[in-house]
N, C-alpha and C positions, 0 to 999 in steps of 0.2 A: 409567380410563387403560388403554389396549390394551397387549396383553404385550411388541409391538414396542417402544413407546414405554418400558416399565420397563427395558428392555435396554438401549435407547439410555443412558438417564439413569445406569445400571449401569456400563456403559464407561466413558461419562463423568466419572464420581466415580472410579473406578479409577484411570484415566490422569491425572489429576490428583493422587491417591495417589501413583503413581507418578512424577511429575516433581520432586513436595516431597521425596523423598528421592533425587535420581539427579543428580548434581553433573554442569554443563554446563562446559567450557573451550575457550576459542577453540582450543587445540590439533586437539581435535577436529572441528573446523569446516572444511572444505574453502577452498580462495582463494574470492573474494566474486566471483561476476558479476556485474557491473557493470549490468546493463541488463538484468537477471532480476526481474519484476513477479509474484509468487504471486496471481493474479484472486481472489478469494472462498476465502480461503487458509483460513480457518475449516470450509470440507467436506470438508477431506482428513483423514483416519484422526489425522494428532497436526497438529494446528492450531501454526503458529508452527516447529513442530520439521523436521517435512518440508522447509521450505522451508529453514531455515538448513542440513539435514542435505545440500541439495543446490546451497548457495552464495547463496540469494541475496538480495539486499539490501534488497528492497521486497516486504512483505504487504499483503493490504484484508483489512479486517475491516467487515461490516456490523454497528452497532449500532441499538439500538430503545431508547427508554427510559420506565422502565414501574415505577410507582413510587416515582422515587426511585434506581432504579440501573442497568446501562447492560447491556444484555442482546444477547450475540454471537447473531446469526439473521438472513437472508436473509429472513424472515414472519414476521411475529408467533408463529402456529402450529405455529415449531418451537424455541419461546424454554423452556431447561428451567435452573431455578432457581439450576445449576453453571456455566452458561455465561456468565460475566459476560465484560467489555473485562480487569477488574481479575485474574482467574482465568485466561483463556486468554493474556493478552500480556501486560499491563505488569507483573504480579508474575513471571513465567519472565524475562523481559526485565531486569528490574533484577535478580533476582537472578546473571544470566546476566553482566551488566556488572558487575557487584560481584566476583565470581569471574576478570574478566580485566583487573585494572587498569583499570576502566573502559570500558571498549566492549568492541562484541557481534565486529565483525571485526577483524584488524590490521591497521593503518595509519590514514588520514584519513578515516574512512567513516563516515559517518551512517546508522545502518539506518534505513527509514522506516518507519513502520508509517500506512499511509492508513487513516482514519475513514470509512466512510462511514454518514453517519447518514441514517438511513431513518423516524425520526419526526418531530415537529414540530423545525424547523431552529434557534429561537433557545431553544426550555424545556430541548430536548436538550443543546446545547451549552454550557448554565449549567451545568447537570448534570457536563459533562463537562470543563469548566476546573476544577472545584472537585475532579473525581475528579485532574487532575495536577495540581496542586497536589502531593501527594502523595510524585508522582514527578518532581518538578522537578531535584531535581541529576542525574539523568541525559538530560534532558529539552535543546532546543533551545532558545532562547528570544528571543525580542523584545521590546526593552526601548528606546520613546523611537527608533525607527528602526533602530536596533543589532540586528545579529543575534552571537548567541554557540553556536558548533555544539557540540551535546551528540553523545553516545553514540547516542541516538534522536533521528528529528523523527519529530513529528505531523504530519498534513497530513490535513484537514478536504474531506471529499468530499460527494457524495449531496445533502441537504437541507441548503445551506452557510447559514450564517448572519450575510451580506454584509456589512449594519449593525454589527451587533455586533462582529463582527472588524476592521472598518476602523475603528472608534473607541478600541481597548482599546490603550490605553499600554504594558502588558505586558500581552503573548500566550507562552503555550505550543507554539502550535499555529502552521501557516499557513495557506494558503486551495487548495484546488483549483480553479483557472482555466478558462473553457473558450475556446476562438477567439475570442469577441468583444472576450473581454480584453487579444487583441493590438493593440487599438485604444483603451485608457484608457491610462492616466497614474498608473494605482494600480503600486508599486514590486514589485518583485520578491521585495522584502522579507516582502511580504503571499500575494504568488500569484507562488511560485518553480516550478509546475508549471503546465502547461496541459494538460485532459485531452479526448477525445473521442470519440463512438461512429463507428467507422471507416464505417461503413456510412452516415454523417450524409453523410460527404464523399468516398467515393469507393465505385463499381461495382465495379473489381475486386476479385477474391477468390483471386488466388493463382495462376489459369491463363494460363499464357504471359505475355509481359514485363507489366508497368504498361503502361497508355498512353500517350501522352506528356505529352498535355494534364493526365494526372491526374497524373504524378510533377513537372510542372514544378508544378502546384499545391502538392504534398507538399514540396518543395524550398521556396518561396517560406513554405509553411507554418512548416518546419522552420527555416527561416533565420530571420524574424521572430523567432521564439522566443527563440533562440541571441543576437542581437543585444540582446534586453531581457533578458539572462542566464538566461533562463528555462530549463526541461526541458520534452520534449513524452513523454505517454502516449498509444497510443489504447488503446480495449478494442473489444471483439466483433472480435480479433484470429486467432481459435480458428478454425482454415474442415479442410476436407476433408482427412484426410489425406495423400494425395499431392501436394495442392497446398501446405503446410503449411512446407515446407522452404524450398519457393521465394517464399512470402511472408514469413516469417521474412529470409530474406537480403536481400528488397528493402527491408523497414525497418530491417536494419542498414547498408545501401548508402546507404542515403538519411539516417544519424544522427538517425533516432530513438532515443528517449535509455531508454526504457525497455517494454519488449515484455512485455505480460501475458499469465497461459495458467492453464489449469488443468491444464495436462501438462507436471507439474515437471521429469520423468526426460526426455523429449521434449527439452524448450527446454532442460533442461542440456547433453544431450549434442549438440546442434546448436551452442551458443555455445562450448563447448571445442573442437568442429572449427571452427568460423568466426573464431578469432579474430581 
């Protein structure tokens, strides 16, 4: 093992040292952004922490599952034996809701914490119904068509496991949607998000207005959505800094519901000036 990688693992067990003893309270949590998305919120320096410490309501965590337990990593090759689902979210997360009356922000807010799983889509997700299990009283759930909103929703991204979730009577979890699903009949119940790689469906990238053709499409998109109760995501949202402000505004002009980034300090201080 290279002396990089003994460090890495070094922090790692640290900061986890260090969160089992350091008491979280919503007090200290700033108001929640609404439409603040942490992209691959597991490579920022405290995983889970950064993002709550800068409001906001929605992380991805890539998991991988690898004998038996559910391993936070973007690649296999940088999977290290402390970094589980259970260790960087939902044990901070429950305990973080246990400390404030039950949920993570104040008021009606569901944090989500999006799964995106990155190995085989239906062995994984056995895996990982049976890990909330666990964490169920703080947990979202679906029961027989009924939704009952917990303190956290899950929401199932990446390598989704279609079958399996549209058959399970009680789900934990929901489903990550992509466009074509604004054209089934499966309920909103199941796929309350729709998500997309912006680059799939549109050229611009932040310079000078949208086009028109492309924002009446975005609109037409975003509408759909709204009208099957749904939320819309895109991702590869990230473009050039100076363009960066003025594409951020055009998908708050146009309500989309949630803006991903890996520049949390960024899209904070953009969304408190734009309210």
């Amino acid at each position: 093992m290279s002396y990089k990688k003994i460090l890495y693992r070094l922090y790692n067990i640290l900061f986890l040292l260090i969160f089992s003893c350091t008491p979280t309270k919503t007090s200290t949590l700033p108001a929640p952004l609404m439409k603040a998305h942490a992209h691959n919120d597991y490579r920022h320096p405290h995983p889970l922490f950064d993002a709550l410490a800068y409001g906001y309501v929605s992380v991805e965590a890539d998991i991988h599952h690898v004998d038996g337990k559910l391993f936070v990593a973007h690649d296999t090759e940088d999977i290290t034996n402390e970094r589980t689902l259970q260790a960087l979210y939902l044990d901070p997360l429950r305990k973080i809701v246990k400390e404030n009356r039950g949920k993570v922000y104040e008021g009606d807010i569901s944090f989500i914490l999006l799964i995106d799983i990155k190995s085989n889509a239906d062995t994984t997700y056995r895996v990982l119904r049976e890990v909330l299990k666990k964490y169920k009283d703080m947990l979202t759930y679906y029961n027989r068509g009924e939704c009952k909103k917990g303190a956290v929703t899950i929401i199932v991204s990446g390598n989704r496991p279609s079958e399996l979730m549209k058959n399970e009577i009680f789900r934990l979890a929901a489903y990550d949607g992509r466009p074509e699903d604004l054209e089934s009949q499966i309920p909103n119940r199941l796929i309350p998000l729709i998500s997309a790689n912006w680059t799939d469906y549109f050229k611009w990238n932040g310079e000078g207005p949208i086009p028109i053709d492309e924002k009446k499409y975005l609109n037409q998109f975003v509408n759909k959505a709204h009208q099957q109760g749904r939320q819309v995501r895109f991702w590869a949202t990230d473009v050039a800094s100076p363009l960066q402000q003025n594409f951020w505004k055009t998908l708050l002009e146009n309500e989309v519901d949630f803006i991903g980034t890996d520049k949390l300090k960024i899209l904070k201080d953009f969304l408190l000036k734009n309210k």
